[in-house]
Legacy VTK file of the C-alpha trace (Angstrom):
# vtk DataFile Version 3.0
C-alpha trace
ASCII
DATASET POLYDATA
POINTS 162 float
71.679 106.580 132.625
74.911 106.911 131.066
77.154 109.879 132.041
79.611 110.461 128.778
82.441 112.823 129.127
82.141 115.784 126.833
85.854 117.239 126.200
85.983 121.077 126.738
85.962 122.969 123.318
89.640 124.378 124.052
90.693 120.396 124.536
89.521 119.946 120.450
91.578 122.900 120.120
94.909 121.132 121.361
95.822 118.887 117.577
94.665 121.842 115.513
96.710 124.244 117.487
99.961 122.076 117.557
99.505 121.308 113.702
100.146 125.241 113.038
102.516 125.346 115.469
104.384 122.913 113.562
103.863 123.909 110.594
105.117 127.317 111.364
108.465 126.165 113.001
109.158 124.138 109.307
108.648 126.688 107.362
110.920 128.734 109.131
113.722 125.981 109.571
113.470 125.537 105.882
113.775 129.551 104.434
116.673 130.576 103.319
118.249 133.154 104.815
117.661 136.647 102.903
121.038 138.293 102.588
123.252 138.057 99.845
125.719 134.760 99.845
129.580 135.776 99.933
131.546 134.149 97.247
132.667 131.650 99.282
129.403 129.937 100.632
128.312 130.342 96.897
131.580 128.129 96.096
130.779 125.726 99.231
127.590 125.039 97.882
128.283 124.500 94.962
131.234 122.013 95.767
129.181 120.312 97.643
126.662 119.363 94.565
129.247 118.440 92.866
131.415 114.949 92.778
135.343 114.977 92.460
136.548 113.380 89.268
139.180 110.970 90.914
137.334 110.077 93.937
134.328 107.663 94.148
131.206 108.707 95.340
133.249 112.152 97.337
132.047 115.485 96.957
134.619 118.266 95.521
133.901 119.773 99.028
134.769 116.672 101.006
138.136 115.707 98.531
141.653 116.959 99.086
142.384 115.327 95.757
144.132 117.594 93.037
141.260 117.083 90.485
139.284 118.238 93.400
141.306 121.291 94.460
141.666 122.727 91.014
137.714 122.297 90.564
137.533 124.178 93.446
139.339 126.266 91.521
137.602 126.839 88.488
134.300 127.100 90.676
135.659 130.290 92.624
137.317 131.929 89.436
133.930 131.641 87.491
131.861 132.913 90.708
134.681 136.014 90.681
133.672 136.325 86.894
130.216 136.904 87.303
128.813 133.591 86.008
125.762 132.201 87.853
125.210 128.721 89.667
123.611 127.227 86.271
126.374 128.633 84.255
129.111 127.252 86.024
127.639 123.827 86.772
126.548 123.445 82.820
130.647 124.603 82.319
131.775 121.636 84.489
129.199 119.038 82.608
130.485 119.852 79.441
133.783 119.291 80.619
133.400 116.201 82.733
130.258 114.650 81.587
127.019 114.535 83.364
128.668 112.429 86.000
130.114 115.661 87.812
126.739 116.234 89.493
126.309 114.710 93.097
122.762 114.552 92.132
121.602 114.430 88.828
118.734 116.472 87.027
115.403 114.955 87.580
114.102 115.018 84.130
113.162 112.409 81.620
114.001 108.682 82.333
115.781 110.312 85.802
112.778 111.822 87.280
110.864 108.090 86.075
113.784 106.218 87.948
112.721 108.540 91.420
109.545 108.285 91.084
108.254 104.762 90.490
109.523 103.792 93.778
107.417 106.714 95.429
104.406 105.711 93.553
104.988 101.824 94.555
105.378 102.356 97.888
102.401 104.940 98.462
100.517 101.795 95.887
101.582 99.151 98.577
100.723 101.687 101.813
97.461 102.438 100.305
96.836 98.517 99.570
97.552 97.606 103.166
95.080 100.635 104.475
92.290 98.869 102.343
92.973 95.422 103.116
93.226 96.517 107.311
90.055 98.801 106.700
87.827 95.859 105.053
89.273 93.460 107.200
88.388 95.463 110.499
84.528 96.159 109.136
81.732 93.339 109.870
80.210 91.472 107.524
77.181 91.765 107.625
75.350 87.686 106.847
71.824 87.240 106.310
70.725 83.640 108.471
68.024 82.222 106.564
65.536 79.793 107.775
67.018 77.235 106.009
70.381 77.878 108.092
68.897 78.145 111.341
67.211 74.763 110.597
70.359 73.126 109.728
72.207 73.851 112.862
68.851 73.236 115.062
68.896 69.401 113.918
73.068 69.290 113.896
72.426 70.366 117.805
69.786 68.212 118.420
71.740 65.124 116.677
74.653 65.600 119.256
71.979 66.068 122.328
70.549 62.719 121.386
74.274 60.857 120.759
75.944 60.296 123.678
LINES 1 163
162 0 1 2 3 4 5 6 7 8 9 10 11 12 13 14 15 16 17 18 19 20 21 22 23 24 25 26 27 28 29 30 31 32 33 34 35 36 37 38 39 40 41 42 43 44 45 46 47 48 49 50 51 52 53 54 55 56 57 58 59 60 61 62 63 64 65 66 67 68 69 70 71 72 73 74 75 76 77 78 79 80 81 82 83 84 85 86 87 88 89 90 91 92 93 94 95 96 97 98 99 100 101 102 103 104 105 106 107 108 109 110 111 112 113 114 115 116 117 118 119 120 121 122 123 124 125 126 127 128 129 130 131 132 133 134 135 136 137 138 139 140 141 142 143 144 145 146 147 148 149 150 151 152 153 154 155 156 157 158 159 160 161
């Protein structure tokens, strides 16, 4: 008689329990804080989304260049004016093009350019899962008679030949 090891309903309890757990600590790392941003971490952030037009590849926030500075600038002025994050940051597209933005707006042929690489690589993940997932089941083959004779006078040919 086989003895199997039940697991204690609190043990099932253990993945379910660490899941929320988890779940719950995210959620929180992620939230914004509530309170009202000062000008200034309004203006950080919004340097920071934002790519100096002298540099390569540097964000306002990062540059000490003078293009840089005097966005900084501008940002700060129009944050003392009143004007919200949109406002400002379709201000500084119309004056420096599109390529101002650190990270573009994902819409149209942008959001297509993101997203095919997502969709290939969950495609190719989900392809390998299958092809693992058949390869790991049995197949099941029906012997017929005719097969089982076959290999009865194959083994009884090498029995008889030395």
């Amino acid at each position: 008689m086989s003895t199997r090891h039940r697991r204690p309903a609190a043990s099932r309890l253990v993945w379910p329990a660490l899941a929320v757990v988890l779940a719950v600590a995210l959620t929180f790392s992620v939230s914004t804080h509530s309170g009202a941003r000062t000008a200034a971490e309004r203006a950080a952030a919004i340097d920071g989304n934002l790519k100096c037009p002298s540099c390569e590849s540097i964000s306002v926030q990062d540059s000490s260049a003078s293009t840089a500075d005097a966005v900084r600038q501008v940002v700060l002025a129009r944050i003392h004016a009143g004007q919200s994050d949109q406002q400002i940051y379709r201000y500084l597209e119309s004056l420096y093009g599109p390529s101002i933005l650190l990270r573009p707006p994902t819409t149209g042929i942008t959001a297509v350019v993101w997203l095919v690489p997502v969709v290939a690589a969950a495609a190719g993940l989900g392809g390998l899962g299958l092809f693992f997932w058949r390869r790991r089941r049995p197949v099941a083959v029906r012997v017929t008679d005719e097969d089982r004779a076959l290999v009865d006078r194959e083994l009884a040919r090498r029995l008889d030949d030395p």
